[in-house]
C-alpha positions in Angstrom: 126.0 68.7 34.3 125.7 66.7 37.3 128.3 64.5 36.2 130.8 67.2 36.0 129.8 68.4 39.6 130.1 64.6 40.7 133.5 64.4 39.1 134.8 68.2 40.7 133.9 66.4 44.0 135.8 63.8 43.8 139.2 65.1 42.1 139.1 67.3 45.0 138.8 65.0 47.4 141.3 63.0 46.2 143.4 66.1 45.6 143.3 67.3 49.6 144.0 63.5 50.6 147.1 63.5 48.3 148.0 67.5 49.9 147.9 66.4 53.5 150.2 63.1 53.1 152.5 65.7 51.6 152.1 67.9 54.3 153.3 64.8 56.5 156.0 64.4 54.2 157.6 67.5 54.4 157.1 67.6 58.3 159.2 65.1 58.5 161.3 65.8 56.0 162.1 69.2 58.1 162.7 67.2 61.0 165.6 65.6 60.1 166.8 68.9 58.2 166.5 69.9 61.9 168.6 67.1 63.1 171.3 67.2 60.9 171.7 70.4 61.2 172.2 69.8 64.9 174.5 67.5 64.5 177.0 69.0 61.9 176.8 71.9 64.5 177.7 69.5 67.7 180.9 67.9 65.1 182.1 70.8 64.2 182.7 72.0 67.6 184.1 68.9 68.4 186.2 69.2 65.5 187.6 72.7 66.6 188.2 71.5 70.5 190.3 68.5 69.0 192.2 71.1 66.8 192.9 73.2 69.6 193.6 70.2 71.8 190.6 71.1 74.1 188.7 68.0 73.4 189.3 66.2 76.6 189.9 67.9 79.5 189.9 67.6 83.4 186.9 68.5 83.8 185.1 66.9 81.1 187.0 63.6 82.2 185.5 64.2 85.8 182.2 64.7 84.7 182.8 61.5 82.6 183.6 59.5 85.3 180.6 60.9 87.7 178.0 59.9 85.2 179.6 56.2 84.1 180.3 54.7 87.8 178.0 52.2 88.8 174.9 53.3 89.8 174.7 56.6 87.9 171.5 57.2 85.8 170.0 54.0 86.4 173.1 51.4 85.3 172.6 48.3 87.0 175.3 47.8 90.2 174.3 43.6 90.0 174.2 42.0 86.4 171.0 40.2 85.4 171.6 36.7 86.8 172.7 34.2 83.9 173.8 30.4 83.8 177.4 29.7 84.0 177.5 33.9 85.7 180.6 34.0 88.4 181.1 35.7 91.5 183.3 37.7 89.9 181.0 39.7 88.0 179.7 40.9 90.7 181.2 44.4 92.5 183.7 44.2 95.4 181.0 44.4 98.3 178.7 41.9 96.3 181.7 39.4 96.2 182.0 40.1 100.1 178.7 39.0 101.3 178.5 36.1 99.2 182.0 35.0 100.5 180.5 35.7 104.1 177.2 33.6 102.9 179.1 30.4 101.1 181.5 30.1 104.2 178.9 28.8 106.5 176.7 25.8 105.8 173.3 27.6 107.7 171.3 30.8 106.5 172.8 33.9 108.3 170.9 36.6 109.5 171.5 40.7 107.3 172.8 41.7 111.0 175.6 39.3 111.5 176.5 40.0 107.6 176.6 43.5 108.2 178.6 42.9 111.8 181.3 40.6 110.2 181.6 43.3 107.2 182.4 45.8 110.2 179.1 47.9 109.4 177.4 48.0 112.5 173.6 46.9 113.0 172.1 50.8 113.7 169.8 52.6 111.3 172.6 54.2 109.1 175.5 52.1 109.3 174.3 48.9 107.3 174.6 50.5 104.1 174.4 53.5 102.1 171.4 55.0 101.6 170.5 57.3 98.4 167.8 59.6 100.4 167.9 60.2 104.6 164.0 60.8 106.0 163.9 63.6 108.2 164.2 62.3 111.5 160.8 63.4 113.9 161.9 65.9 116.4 163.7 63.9 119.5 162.6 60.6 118.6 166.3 59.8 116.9 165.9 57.3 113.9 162.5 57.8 113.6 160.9 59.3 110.3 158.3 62.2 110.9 155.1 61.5 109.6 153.9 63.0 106.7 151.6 66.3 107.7 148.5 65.6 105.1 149.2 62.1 105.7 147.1 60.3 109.0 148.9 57.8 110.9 148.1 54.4 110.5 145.8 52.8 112.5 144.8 49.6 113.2 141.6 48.5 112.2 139.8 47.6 115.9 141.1 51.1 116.5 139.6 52.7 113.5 135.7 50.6 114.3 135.9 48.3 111.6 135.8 44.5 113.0 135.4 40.8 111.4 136.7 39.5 108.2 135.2 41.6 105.9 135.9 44.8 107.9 132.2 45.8 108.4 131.7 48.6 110.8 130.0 47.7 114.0 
């Protein structure tokens, strides 16, 4: 009898084991019933804006163009540098400085760049910037500091002293 029970055991083991890759199975089996059924929703309306000639409009064309310029959700503005890569790869104002760079046989300072490309040397005018800082109240060009955040402070100001920074 305890050879039956033995056996029981095991089929049912083996049984559950066999249930729960199946389970997996059809998980993700109704996954991509999911996704196709998304998709043969997302062709057929395009199929039905093509019909009625509503496929591409001005608006969609504008939002085209907003999200593919250079720049937009993380598309690279340089190209990764390769051998044999030109100048020319490289956008307009890219092509500027390094015509501004190759035309002089020293290093030139960012300032004088940004002078000779009729930017200015101010906070602001040497380029675009994605973010502005908020400025600290009448202390023009100068980011407030962060409330939670302490300034910083030196360390002979802050008591530590010596290489290791051991408090005197």
């Amino acid at each position: 009898m305890a050879d039956v029970l033995v056996w029981v055991m095991q089929r049912r083991v083996v049984l559950a084991d066999r249930a729960e890759r199946l389970r997996k199975e059809l998980a993700e089996i109704d996954a991509e019933v999911a996704r196709l059924e998304a998709a043969e929703v997302v062709i057929g309306q395009f199929i039905e804006a093509e019909r009625s000639g509503q496929a591409d409009g001005p608006a969609a064309a504008e939002e085209l163009e907003r999200v593919t310029t250079p720049g937009a959700g993380g598309m690279l503005l340089v190209p990764h540098r390769e051998p044999g890569t030109d100048e020319c790869a490289l956008p307009a104002d890219y092509q500027a400085i390094m015509k501004i760079v190759a035309a002089v046989s020293e290093p030139v300072p960012a300032k004088d760049v940004s002078v000779h490309l009729g930017r200015g040397t101010q906070p602001g005018q040497a380029g675009r910037t994605g973010t502005r800082q908020a400025q600290a109240p009448g202390r023009p060009g100068l980011a407030a500091p962060h409330p939670r955040r302490p300034l910083h402070r030196p360390a002979a100001a802050a008591g530590l002293t010596g290489p290791g920074r051991i408090r005197a």
